[in-house]
C-alpha positions as a LaTeX table, in Angstrom:
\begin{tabular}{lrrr}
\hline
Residue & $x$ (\AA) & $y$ (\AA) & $z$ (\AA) \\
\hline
Unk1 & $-8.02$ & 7.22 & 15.91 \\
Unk2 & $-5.62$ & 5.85 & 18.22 \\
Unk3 & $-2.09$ & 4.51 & 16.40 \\
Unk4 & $-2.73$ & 1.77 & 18.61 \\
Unk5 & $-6.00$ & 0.69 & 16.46 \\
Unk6 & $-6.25$ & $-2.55$ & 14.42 \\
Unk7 & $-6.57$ & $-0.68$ & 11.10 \\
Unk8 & $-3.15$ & 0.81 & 11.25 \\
Unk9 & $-1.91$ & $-1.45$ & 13.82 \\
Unk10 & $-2.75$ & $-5.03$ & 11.67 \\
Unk11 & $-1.94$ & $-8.40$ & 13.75 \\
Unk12 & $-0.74$ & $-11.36$ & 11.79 \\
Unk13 & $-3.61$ & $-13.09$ & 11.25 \\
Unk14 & $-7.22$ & $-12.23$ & 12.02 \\
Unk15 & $-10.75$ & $-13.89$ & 11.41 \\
Unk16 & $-11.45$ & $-12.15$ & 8.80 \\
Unk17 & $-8.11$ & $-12.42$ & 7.03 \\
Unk18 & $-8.50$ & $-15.95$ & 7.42 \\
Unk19 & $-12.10$ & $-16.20$ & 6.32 \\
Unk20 & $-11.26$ & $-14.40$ & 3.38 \\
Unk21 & $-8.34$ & $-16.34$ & 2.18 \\
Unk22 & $-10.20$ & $-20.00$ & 2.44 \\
Unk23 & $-13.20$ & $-18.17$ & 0.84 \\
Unk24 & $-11.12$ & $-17.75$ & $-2.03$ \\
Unk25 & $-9.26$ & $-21.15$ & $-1.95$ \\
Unk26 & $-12.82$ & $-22.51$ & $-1.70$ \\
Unk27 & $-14.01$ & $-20.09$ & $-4.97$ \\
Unk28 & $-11.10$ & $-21.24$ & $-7.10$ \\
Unk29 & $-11.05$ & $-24.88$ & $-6.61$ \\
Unk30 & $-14.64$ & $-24.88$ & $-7.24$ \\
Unk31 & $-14.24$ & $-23.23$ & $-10.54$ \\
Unk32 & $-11.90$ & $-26.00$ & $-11.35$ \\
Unk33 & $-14.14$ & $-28.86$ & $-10.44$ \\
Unk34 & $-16.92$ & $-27.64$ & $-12.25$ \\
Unk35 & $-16.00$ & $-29.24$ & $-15.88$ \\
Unk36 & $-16.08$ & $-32.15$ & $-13.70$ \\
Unk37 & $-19.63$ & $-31.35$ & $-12.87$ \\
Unk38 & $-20.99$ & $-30.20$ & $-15.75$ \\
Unk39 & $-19.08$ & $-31.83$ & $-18.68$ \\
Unk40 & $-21.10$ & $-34.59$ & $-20.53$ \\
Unk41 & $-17.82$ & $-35.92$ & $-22.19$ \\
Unk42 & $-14.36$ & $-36.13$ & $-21.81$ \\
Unk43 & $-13.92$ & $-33.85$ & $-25.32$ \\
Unk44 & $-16.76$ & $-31.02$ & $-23.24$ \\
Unk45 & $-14.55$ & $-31.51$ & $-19.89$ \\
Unk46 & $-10.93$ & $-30.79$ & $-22.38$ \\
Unk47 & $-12.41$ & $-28.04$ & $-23.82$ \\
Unk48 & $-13.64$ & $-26.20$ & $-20.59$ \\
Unk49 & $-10.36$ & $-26.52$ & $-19.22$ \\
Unk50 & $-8.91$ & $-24.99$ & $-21.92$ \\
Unk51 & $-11.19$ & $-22.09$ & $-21.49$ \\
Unk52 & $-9.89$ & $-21.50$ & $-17.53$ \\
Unk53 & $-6.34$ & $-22.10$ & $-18.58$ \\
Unk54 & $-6.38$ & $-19.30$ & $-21.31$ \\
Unk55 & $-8.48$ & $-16.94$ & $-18.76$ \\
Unk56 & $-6.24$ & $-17.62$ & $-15.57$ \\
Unk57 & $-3.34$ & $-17.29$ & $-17.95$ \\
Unk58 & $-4.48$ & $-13.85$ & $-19.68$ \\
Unk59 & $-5.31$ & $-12.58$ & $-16.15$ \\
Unk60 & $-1.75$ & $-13.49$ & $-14.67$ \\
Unk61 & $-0.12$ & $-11.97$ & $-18.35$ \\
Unk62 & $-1.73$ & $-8.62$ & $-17.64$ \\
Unk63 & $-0.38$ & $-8.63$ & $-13.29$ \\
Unk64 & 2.67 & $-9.64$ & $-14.61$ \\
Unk65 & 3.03 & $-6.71$ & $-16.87$ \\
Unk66 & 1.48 & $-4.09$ & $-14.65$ \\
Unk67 & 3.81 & $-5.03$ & $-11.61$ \\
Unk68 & 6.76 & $-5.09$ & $-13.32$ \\
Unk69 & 5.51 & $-1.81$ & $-15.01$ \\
Unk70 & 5.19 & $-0.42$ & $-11.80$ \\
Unk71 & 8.73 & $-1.13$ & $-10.77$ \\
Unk72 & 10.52 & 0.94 & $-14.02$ \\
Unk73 & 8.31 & 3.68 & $-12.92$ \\
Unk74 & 9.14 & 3.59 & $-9.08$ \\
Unk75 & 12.79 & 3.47 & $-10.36$ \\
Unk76 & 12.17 & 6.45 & $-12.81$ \\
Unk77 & 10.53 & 8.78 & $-9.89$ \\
Unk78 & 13.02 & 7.65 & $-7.51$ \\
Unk79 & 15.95 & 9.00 & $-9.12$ \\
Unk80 & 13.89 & 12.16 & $-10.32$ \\
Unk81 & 13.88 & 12.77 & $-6.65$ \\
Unk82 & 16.87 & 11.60 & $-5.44$ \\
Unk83 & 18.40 & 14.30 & $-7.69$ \\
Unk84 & 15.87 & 16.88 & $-6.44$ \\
Unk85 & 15.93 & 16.32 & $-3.51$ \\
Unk86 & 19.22 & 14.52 & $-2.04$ \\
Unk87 & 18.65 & 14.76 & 1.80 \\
Unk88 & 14.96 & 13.73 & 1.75 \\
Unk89 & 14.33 & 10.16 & 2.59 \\
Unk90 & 11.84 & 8.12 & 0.31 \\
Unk91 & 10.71 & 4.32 & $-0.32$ \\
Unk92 & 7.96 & 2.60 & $-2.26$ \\
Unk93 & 3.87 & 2.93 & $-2.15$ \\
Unk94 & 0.85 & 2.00 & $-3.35$ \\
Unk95 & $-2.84$ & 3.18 & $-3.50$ \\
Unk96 & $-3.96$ & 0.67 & $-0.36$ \\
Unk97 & $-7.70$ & 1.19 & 0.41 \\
Unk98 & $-7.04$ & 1.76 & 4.10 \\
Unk99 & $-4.39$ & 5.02 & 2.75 \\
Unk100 & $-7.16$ & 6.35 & 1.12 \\
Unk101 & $-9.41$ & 6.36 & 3.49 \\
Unk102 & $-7.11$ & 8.00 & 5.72 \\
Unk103 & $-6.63$ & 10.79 & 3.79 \\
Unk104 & $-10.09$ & 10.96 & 3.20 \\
Unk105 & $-10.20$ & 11.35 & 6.99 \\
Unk106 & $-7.60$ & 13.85 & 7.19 \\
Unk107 & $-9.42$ & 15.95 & 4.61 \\
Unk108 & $-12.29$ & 15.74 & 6.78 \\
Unk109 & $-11.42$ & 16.95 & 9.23 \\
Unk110 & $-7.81$ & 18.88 & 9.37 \\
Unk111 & $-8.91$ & 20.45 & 5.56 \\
Unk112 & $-5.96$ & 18.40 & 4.28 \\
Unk113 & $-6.75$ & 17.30 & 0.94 \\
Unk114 & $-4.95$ & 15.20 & $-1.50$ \\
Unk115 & $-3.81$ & 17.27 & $-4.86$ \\
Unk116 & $-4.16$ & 14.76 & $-7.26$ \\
Unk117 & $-6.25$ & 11.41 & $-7.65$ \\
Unk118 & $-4.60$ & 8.52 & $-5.78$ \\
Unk119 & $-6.45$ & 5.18 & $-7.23$ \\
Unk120 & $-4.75$ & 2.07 & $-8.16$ \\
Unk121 & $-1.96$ & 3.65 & $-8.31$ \\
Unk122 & 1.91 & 2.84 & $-7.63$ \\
Unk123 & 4.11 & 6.11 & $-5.56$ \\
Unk124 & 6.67 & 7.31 & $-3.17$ \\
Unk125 & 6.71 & 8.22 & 0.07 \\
Unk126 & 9.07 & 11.32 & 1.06 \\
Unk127 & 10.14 & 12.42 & 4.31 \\
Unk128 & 12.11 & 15.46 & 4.79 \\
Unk129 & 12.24 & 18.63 & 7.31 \\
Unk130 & 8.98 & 20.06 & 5.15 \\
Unk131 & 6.95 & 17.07 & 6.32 \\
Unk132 & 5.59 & 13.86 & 4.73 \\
Unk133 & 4.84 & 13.76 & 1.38 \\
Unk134 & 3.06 & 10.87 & $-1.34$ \\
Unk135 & 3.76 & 11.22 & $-4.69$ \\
Unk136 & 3.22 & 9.26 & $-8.02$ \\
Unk137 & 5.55 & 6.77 & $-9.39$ \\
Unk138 & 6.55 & 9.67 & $-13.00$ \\
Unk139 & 9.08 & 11.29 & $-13.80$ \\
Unk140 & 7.41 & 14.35 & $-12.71$ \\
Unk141 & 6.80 & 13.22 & $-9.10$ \\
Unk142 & 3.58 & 14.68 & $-8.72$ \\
Unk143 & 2.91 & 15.23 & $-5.11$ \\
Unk144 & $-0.53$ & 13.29 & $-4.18$ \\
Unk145 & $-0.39$ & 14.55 & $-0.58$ \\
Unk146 & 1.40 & 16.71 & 1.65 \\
Unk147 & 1.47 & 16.47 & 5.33 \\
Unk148 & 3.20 & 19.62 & 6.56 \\
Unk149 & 5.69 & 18.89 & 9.53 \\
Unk150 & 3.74 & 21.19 & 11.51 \\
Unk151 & 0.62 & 19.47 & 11.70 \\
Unk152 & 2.02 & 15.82 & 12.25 \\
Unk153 & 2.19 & 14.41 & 15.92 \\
Unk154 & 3.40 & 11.78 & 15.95 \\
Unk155 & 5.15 & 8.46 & 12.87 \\
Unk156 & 5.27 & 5.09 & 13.95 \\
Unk157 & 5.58 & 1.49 & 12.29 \\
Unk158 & 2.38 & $-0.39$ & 11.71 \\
Unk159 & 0.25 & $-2.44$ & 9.06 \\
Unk160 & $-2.45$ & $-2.84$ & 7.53 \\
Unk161 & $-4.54$ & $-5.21$ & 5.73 \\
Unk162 & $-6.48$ & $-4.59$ & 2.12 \\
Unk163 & $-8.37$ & $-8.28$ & 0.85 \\
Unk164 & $-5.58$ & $-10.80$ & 1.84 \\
Unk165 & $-2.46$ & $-8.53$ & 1.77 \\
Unk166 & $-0.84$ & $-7.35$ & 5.15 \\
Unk167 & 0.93 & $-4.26$ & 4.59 \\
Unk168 & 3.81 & $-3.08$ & 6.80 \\
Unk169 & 3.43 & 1.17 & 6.92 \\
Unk170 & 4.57 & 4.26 & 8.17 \\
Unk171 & 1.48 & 5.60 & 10.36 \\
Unk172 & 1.01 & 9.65 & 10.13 \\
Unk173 & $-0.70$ & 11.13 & 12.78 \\
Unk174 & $-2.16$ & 14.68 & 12.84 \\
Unk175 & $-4.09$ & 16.40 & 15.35 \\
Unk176 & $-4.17$ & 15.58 & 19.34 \\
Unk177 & $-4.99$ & 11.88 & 19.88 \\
Unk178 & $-8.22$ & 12.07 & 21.32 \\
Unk179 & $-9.75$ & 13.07 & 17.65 \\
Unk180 & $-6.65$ & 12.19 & 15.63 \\
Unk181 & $-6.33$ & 11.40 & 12.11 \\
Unk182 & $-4.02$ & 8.59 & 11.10 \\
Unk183 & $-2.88$ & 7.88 & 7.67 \\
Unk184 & $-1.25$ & 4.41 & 7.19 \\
Unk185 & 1.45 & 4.73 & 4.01 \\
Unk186 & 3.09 & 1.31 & 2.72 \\
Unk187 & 6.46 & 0.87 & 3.02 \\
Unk188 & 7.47 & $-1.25$ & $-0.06$ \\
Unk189 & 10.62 & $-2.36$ & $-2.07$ \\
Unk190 & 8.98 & $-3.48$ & $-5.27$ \\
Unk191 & 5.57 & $-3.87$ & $-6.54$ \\
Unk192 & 5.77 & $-7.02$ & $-4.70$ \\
Unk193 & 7.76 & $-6.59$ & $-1.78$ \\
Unk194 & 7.57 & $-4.96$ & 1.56 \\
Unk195 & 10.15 & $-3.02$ & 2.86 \\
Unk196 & 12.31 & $-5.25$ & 5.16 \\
Unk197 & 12.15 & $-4.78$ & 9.16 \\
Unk198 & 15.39 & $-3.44$ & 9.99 \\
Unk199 & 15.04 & $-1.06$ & 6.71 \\
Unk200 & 11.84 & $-0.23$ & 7.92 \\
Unk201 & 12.81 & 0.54 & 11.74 \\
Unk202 & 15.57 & 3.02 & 10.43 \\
Unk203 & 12.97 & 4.83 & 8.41 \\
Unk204 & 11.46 & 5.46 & 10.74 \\
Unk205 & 14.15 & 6.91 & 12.91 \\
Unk206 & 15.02 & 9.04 & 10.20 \\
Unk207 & 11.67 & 10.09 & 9.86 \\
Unk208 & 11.45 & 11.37 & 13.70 \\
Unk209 & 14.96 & 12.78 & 13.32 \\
Unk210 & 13.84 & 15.21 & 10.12 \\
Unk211 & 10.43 & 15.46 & 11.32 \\
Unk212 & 11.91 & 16.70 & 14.79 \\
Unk213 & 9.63 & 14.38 & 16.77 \\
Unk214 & 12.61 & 12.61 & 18.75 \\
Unk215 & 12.99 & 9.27 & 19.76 \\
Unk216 & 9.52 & 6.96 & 19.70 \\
Unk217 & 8.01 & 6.74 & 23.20 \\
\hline
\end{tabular}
């Protein structure tokens, strides 16, 4: 896969992005307007309203939680590893569909196989002179998956898209690019932030720099 393909390299906007998002602005406002379709009184139309509220509201209760349970335990790993391992650099991940199926790829076909499950999960990314590494938002720091500096060709900026979300990520390639494997990793501030730009470019640089890949072509 080249780093130049749409899957690591996500434009802006694309059809399908689009598509998707008025499919779902055209889902929800139906499921508001049906009370007024299928209510046979005012009292029916109240009480089905009430119904979405509390569901809509339960659902937004629980993302609430789990995102800002996802930031104490980036914080916690983070500082597990800053002590561990000072010189390394690190920022915020997540479980994105199109990381997993790169490292599904990279299993595939450079025997490089993730250590532990990596699901709906919330993580770390760590670069130092060993190589790339993913790991899970404990206090332990499990390592996920390690990408030895040996094996990795080539880092770049990119993005990616998973539903509606575009994702700006480090790209890790391995192998020669002909038949190489690229796994996209998130580059995140916060559950719900991405990594700003200029944070993001200098990453990278220091990325190359332990990585000893040079300055990006």
């Amino acid at each position: 896969m080249s780093m130049d393909h749409p899957s690591v390299n996500a434009p802006t906007w694309s059809f399908w992005r689009l598509f998707s998002m008025l499919s779902l602005v055209g889902s929800a406002g139906w499921t508001l307007s049906r009370p007024l379709v299928i209510a046979e009184s005012p009292d029916q139309m109240r009480e089905l309203y009430l119904i979405i509220a509390s569901t809509v509201g339960g659902a937004a209760i629980v993302i609430v939680g789990a995102l800002l349970a996802g930031g104490v335990r980036m914080g916690i790993a983070e500082a597990s590893r800053l002590a561990a391992a000072p010189n390394a650099i690190r920022a915020a991940t997540a479980s994105f569909t199109p990381t997993r199926i790169g490292m599904r790829t990279l299993a595939l076909r450079y025997n490089l196989r993730p250590q532990r499950v990596f699901f709906l999960s919330w993580a770390l990314v760590e670069v130092d002179e060993s190589g790339v590494s993913i790991r899970r938002a404990t206090e332990e720091a499990d390592v996920v998956l390690h990408i030895p500096a040996s094996r990795i060709t080539d880092v770049r900026l990119g993005a990616m898209t998973d539903s509606l979300i575009r994702v700006p990520t480090l790209n890790v390639e391995v192998g020669p690019s002909d038949e190489s494997a690229v796994v996209p990793i998130a580059l995140l501030a916060g559950p719900t932030k991405a990594l700003p730009l200029i944070e993001r470019e200098l990453f990278v640089a220091q990325a190359r720099r332990l990585l000893g890949l040079g300055v990006a072509r």
